[in-house]
C-alpha positions as CSV (number, residue, x, y, z in Angstrom):
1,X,57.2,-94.4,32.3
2,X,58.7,-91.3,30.6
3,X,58.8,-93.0,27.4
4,X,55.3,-94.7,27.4
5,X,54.6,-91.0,28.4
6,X,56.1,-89.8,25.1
7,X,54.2,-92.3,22.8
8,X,50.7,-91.3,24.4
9,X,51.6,-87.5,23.9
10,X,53.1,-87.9,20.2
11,X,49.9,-90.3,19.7
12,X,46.9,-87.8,20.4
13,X,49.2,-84.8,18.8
14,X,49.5,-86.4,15.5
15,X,45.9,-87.8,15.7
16,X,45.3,-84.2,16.4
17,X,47.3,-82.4,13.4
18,X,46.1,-85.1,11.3
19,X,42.3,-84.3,11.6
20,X,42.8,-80.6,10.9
21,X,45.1,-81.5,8.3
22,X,42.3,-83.3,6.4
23,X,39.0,-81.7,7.5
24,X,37.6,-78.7,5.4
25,X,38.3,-75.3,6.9
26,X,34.4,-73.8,7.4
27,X,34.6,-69.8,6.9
28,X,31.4,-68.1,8.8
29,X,30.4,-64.5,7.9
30,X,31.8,-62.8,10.0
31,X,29.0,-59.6,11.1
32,X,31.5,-57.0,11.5
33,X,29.2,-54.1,11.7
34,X,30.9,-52.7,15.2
35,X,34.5,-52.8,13.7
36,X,33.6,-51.0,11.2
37,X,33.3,-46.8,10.4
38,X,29.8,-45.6,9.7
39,X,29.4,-42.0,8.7
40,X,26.7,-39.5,7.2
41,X,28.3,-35.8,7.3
42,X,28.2,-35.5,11.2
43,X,25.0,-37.3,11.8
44,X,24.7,-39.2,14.7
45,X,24.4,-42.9,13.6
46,X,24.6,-45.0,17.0
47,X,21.0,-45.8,16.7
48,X,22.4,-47.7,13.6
49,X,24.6,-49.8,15.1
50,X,22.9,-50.4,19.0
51,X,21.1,-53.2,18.1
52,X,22.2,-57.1,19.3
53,X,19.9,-59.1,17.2
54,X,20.7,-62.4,18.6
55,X,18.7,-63.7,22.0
56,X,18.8,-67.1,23.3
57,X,14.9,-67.0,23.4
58,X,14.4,-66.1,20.0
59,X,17.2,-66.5,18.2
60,X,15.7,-64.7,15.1
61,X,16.0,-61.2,16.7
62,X,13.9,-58.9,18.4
63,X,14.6,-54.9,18.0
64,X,13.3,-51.4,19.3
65,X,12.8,-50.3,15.9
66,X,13.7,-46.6,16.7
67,X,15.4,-44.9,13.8
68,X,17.4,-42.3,12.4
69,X,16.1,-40.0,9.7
70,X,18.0,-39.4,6.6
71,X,17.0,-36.4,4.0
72,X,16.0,-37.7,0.0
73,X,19.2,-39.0,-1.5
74,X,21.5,-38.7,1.6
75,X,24.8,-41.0,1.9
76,X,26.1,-43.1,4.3
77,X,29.8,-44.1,3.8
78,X,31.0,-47.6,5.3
79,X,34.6,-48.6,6.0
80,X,36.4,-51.8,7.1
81,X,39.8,-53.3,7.4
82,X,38.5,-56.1,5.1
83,X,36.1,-56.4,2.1
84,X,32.6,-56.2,3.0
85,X,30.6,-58.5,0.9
86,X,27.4,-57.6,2.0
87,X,24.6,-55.6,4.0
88,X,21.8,-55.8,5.9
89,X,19.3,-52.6,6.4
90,X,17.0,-53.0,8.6
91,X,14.1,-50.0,7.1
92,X,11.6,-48.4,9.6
93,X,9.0,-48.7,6.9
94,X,9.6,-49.4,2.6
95,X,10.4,-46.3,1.1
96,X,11.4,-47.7,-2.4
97,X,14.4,-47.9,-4.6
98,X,18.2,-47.0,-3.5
99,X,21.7,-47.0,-4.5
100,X,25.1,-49.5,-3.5
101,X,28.2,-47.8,-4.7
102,X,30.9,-50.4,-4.4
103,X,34.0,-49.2,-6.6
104,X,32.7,-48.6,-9.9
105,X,29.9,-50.9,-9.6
106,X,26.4,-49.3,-8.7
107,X,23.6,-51.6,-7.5
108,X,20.0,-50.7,-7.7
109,X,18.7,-51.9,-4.6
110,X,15.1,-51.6,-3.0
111,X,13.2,-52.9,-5.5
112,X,11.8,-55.4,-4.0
113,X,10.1,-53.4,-1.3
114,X,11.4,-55.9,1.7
115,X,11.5,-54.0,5.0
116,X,14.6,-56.1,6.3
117,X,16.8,-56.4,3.3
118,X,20.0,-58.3,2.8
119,X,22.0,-57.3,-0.3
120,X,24.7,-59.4,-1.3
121,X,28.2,-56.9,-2.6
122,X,28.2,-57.6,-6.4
123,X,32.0,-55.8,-5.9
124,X,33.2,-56.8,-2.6
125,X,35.2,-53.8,-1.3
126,X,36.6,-52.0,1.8
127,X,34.9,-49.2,1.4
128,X,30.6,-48.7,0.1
129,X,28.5,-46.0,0.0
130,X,24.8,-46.2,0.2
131,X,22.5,-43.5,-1.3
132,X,19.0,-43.2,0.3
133,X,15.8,-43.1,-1.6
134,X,14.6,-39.8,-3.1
135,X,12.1,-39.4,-0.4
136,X,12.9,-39.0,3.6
137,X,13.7,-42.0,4.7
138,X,14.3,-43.8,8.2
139,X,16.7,-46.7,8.7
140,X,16.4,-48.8,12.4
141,X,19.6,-51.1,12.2
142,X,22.5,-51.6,9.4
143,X,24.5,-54.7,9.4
144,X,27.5,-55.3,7.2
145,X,29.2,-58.8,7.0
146,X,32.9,-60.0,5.6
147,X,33.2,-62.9,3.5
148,X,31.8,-66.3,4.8
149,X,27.9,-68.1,5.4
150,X,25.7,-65.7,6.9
151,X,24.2,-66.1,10.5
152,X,21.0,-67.6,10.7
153,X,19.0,-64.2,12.2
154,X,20.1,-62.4,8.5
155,X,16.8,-62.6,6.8
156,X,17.7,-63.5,3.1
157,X,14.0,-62.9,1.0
158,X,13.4,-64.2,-1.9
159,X,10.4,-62.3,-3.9
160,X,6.9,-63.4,-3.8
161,X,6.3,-66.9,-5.6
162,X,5.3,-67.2,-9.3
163,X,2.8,-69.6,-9.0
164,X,2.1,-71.1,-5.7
165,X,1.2,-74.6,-4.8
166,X,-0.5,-73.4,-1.3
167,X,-1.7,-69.8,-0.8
168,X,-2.5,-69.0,3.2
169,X,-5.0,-66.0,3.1
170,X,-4.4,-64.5,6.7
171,X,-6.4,-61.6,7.6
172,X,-4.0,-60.5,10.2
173,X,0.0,-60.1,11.5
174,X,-0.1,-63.2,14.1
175,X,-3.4,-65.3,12.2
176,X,-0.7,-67.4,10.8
177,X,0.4,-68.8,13.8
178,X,-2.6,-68.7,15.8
179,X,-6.0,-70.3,13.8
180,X,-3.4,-71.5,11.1
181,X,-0.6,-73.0,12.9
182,X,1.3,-76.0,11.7
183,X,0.4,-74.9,8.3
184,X,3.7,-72.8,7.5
185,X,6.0,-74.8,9.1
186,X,4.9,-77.8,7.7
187,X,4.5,-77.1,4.2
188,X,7.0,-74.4,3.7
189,X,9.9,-75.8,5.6
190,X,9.6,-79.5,6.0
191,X,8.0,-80.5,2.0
192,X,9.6,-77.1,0.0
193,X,6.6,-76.6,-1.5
194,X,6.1,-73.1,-2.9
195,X,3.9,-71.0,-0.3
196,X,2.7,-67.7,-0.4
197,X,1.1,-65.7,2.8
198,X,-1.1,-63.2,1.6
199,X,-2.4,-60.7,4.1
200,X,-5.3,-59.3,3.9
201,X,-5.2,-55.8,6.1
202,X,-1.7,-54.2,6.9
203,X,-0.5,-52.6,9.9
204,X,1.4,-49.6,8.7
205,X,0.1,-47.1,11.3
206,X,2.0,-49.4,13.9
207,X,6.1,-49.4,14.0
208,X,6.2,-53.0,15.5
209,X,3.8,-55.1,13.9
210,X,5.0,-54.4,10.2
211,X,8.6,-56.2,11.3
212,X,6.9,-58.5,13.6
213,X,5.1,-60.0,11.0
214,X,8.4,-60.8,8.5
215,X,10.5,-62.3,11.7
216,X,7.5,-64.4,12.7
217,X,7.6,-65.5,8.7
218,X,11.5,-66.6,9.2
219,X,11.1,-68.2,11.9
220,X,8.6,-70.9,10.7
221,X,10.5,-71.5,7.6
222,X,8.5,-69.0,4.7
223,X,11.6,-67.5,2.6
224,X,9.6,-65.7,-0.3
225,X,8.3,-62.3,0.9
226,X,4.5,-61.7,1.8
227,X,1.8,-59.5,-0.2
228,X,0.0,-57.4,2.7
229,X,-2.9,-56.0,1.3
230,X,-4.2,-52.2,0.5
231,X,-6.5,-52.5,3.5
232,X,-5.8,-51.1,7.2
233,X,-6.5,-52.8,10.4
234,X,-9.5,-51.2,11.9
235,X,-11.0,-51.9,15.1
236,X,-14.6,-51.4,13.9
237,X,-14.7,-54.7,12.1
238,X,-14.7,-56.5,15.7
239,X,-18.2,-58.2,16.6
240,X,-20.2,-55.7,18.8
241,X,-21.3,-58.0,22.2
242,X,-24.1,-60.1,20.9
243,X,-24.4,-58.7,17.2
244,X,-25.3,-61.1,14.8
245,X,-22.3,-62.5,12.8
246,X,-24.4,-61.6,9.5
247,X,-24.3,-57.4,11.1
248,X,-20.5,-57.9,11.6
249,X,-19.9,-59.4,8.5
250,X,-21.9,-56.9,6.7
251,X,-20.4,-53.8,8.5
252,X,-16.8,-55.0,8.3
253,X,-17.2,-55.2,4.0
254,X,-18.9,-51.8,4.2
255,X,-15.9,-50.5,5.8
256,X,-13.3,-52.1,3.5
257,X,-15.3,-51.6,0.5
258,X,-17.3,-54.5,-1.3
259,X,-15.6,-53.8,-4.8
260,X,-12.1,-53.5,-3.3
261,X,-11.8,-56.2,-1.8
262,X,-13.3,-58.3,-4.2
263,X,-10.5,-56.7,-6.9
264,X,-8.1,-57.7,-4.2
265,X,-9.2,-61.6,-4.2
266,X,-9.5,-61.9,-7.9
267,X,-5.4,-60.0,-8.5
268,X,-4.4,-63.0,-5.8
269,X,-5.9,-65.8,-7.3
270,X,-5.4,-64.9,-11.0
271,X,-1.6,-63.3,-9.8
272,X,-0.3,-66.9,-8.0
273,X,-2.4,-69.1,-9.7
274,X,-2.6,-71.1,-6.4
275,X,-3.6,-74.8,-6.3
276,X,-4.3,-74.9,-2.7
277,X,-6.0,-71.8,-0.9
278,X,-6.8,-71.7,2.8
279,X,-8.6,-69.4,4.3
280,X,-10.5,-68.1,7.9
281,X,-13.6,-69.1,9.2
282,X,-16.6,-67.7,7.7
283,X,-17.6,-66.7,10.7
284,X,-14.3,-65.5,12.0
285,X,-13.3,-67.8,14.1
286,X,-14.6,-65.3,17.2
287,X,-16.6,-63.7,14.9
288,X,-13.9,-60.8,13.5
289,X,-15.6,-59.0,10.9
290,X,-12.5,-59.0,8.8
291,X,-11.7,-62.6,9.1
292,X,-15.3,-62.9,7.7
293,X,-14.9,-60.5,4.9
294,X,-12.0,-62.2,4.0
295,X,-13.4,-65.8,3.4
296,X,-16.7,-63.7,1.9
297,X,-14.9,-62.0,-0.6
298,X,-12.4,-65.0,-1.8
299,X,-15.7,-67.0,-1.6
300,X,-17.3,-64.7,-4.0
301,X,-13.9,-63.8,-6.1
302,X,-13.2,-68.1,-7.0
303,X,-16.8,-67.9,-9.0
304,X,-15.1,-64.4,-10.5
305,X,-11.7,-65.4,-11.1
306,X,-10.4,-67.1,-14.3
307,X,-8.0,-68.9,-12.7
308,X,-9.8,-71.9,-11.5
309,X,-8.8,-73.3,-7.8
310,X,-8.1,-76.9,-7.7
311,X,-8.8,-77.1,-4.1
312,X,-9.9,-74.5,-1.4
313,X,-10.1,-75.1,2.5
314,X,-11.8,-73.2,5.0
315,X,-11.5,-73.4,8.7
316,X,-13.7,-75.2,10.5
317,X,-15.3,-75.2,7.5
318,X,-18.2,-78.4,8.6
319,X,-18.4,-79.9,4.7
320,X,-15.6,-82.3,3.7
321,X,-14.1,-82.3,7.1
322,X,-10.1,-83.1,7.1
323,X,-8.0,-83.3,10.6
324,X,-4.3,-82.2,10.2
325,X,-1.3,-83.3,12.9
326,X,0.5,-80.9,13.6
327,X,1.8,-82.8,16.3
328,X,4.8,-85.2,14.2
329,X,8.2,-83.7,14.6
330,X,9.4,-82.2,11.8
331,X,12.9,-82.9,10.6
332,X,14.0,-79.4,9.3
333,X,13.5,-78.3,12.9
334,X,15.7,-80.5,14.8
335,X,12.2,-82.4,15.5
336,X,10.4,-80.0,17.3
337,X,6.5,-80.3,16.1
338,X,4.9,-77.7,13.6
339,X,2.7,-76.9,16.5
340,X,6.2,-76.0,18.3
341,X,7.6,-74.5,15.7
342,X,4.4,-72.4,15.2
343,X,4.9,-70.7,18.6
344,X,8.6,-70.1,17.9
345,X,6.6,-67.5,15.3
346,X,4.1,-66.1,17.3
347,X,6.9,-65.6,19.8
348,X,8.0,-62.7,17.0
349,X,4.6,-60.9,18.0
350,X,5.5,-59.2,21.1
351,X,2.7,-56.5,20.6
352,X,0.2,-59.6,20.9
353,X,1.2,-61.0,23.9
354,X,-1.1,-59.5,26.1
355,X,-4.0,-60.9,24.2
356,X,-5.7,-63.9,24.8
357,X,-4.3,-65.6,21.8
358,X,-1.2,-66.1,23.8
359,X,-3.3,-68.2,26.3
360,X,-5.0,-70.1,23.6
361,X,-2.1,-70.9,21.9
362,X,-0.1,-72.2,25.1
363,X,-1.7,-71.8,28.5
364,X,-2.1,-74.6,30.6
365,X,-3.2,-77.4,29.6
366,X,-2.2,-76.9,26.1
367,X,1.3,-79.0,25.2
368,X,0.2,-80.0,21.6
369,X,-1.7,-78.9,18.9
370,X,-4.7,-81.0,19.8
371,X,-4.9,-79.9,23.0
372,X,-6.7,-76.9,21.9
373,X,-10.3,-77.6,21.3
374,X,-11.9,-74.2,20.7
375,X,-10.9,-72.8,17.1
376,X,-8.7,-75.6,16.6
377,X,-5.9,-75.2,14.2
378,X,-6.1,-78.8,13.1
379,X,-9.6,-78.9,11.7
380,X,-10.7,-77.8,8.3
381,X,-13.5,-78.8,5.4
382,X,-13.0,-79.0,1.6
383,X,-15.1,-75.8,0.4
384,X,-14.3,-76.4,-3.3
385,X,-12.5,-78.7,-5.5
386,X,-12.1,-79.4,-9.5
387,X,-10.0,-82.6,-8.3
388,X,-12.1,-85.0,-6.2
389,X,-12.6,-85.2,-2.7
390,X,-10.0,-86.3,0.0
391,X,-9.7,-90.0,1.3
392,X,-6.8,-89.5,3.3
393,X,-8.5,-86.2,5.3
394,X,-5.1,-85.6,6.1
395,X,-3.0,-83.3,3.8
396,X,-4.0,-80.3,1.6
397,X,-1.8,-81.3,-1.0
398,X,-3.7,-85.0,-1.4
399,X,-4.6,-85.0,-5.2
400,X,-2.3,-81.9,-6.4
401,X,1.0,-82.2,-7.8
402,X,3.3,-79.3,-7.1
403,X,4.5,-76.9,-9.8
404,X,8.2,-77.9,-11.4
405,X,11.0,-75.6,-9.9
406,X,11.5,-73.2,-13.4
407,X,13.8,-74.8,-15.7
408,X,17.0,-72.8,-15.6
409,X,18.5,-70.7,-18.9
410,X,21.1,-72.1,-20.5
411,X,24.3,-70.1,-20.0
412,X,26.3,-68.6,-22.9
413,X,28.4,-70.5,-24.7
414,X,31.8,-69.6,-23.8
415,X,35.2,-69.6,-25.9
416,X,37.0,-71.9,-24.5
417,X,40.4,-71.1,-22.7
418,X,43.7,-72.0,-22.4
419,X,45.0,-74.3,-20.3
420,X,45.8,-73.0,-16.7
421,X,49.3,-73.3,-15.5
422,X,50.6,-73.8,-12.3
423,X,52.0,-70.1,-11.9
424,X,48.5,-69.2,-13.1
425,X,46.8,-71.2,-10.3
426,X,48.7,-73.0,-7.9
427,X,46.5,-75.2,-6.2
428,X,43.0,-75.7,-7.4
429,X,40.4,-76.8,-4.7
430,X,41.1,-80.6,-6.4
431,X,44.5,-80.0,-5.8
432,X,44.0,-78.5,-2.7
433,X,41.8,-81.7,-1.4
434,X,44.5,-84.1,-2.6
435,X,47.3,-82.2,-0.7
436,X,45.6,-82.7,2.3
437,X,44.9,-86.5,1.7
438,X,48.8,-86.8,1.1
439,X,49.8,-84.4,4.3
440,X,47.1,-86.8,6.5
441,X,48.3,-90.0,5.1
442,X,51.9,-88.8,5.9
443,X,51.6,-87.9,9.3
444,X,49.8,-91.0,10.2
445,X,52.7,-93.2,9.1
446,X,55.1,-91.1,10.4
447,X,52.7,-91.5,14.2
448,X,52.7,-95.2,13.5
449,X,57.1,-95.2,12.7
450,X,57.3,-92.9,15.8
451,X,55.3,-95.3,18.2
452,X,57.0,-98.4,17.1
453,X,60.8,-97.3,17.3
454,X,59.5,-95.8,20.9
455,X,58.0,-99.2,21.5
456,X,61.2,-101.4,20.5
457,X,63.2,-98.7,22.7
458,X,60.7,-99.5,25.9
459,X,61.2,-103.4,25.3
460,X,65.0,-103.6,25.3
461,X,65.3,-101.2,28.2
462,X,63.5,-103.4,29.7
């Protein structure tokens, strides 16, 4: 028994070794923010650091958003054992351009006006210093990371698209999950297609929403930043109890401006060049004055613009009617519907939850997208098209072919260079992959010698 014993133990061992010996070795960034030394002069920077952005309900963070306050052009110094390779500020509002000092490399950063913004290390180093925009400034959470992939939660932006094949015109922080959802998830995430969110008003006089608005974005699946537009959220666009949606409508551009936002419409269209627009209810859905205006003034900006739409949508819209499914699982979300994933967004909102959105979207009753009957997200009519009418009814891109991904420059030739030696490089990653082949290999016959000379021994002792 003691020698069968031996055979099963050397068995799994070497079966054991031999898998790590030929699987790759997976490095994960490793967020090392609370290991490392933080300092600004003798400013108090725990509010920095205080934040656990990870939940098990919503996995893409939620934070309290209070900051500290730096003065224009301040430092903050950051230390660790091992090189950090890169950073993640998490800004109270966008306050423009600022510095990365890494060694001798300085890196412009902030130009991009993203209000949670990863910066990759050009220099990777033990030691950085950030220096703060020229104006006062207030940072919520900084995050720095060592070598490896990058969790999931670190919101990596890429700027708004060049041309986009779908533009979603959302009048508000939250619209894009609510009368739009499916949409995002959908089109961004599952087909790659190149989608930009335009909003409409902003919510800068909030803390929350601002942030709210970018995690809901990640969550669905957007990765290129959002425009949010010159115009602020005001309460005096909401229908009055039984005014007339024409009254709304008509108040709601007054206050906005009628030239303003028709500039706005005509930058969009003629900026992105969008084949595919969709936008609100004309008569705002529950008659919001600034969903109106926005649909009134896009309406009136395609006859301005000189960029022609191929297609246009509107919601609910009663001409040209098309029914979408948001109900299909979707593969780049481990199957879970674009209705479902849709909800993971609105989740992001937590400002809006006391609304009766939240109902709408998932009270009882409602398990799917076309559960919801009032304001449903699934219908939509062709408003406008220069490419023929749908047949399918089923897809906004039916008819459109998506821009090319840009065509990559060429690198610069380089001269080329000796050959590299072994002292030079010991083991390239080819050589590095064979190695292991040969160590696995190895150790399997070795297992297979091992269990037969135990074998022969266990026959002839017995």
């Amino acid at each position: 028994m003691k020698i069968k014993t031996f055979i099963y133990v050397i068995a799994i061992l070497t079966i054991l070794l031999t898998l790590m010996a030929a699987l790759p070795f997976q490095v994960n960034g490793e967020e090392v923010t609370s290991l490392a030394k933080i300092t600004s002069g003798s400013k108090d920077l725990s509010l920095l650091t205080d934040e656990n952005p990870v939940e098990e309900e919503n996995p893409n963070g939620r934070y309290s958003y209070t900051a500290t306050e730096f003065s224009p052009g301040e430092k903050i110094t950051i230390s660790h054992t091992e090189k950090l390779t890169g950073i993640y500020v998490i800004w109270q509002k966008i306050y423009g351009e600022w510095s990365l000092v890494s060694g001798e490399i300085t890196q412009l950063c902030g130009k991009n006006g993203f209000l949670h913004e990863y910066v990759a290390i050009e220099n990777p180093s033990t030691e950085i210093t950030i220096i703060l925009p020229e104006i006062t400034s207030k940072i919520c959470s900084i995050y720095v990371f060592t070598e490896g992939e990058l969790p999931g939660w670190v919101q990596t932006w890429s700027p708004p698209c060049e041309k986009a094949d779908l533009m979603l015109l959302s009048t508000h922080s939250d619209d894009e999950h609510l009368f739009f959802a499916g949409i995002l998830p959908t089109y961004a995430a599952e087909r790659k297609l190149k989608v930009q969110v335009v909003y409409m008003t902003n919510h800068w006089d909030t803390i929350n929403r601002p942030h709210e608005q970018i995690n809901g974005l990640w969550a669905v699946g957007v990765k290129n930043y959002p425009v949010v537009g010159p115009f602020p959220d005001d309460a005096d666009t909401l229908s009055k109890g039984g005014e007339a949606v024409e009254n709304t409508l008509k108040r709601s551009v007054e206050i906005f401006g009628e030239q303003k936002l028709l500039d706005f419409q005509v930058e969009m269209l003629e900026r992105f060049k969008p084949q595919v627009i969709i936008a609100h209810d004309t008569e705002g859905e529950y008659h919001h004055g600034a969903h109106m205006a926005n649909t009134w003034s896009l309406q009136k900006a395609l006859e301005m613009s000189a960029w022609k739409v191929p297609k246009t949508y509107i919601h609910l819209w009663s001409e040209n009617k098309i029914t979408m499914n948001w109900d299909q699982p979707l593969s780049s979300f481990g199957n879970k519907t674009a209705y479902e994933v849709s909800k993971l967004g609105y989740a992001c909102h937590d400002s809006q939850h006391w609304t009766w959105f939240t109902k709408w979207l998932k009270g009882d009753g409602i398990n799917k997208a076309s559960d919801i009957t009032k304001y449903s997200p699934c219908n939509y009519g062709l408003y406008k098209t220069t490419v023929g009418y749908d047949t399918g009814k089923n897809d906004f891109m039916e008819n459109i072919t998506p821009y090319p991904d840009p065509t990559p420059e060429p690198l610069p030739t380089e001269e080329p260079t000796p050959p590299v030696t072994s002292e030079d490089n010991p083991r390239s990653p080819e050589e590095a992959t064979g190695k292991k082949t040969f160590i696995a290999i190895f150790m399997l016959v070795v297992s297979f010698l091992i269990i037969v000379v135990a074998a022969i021994k266990l026959k002839f002792k017995g």
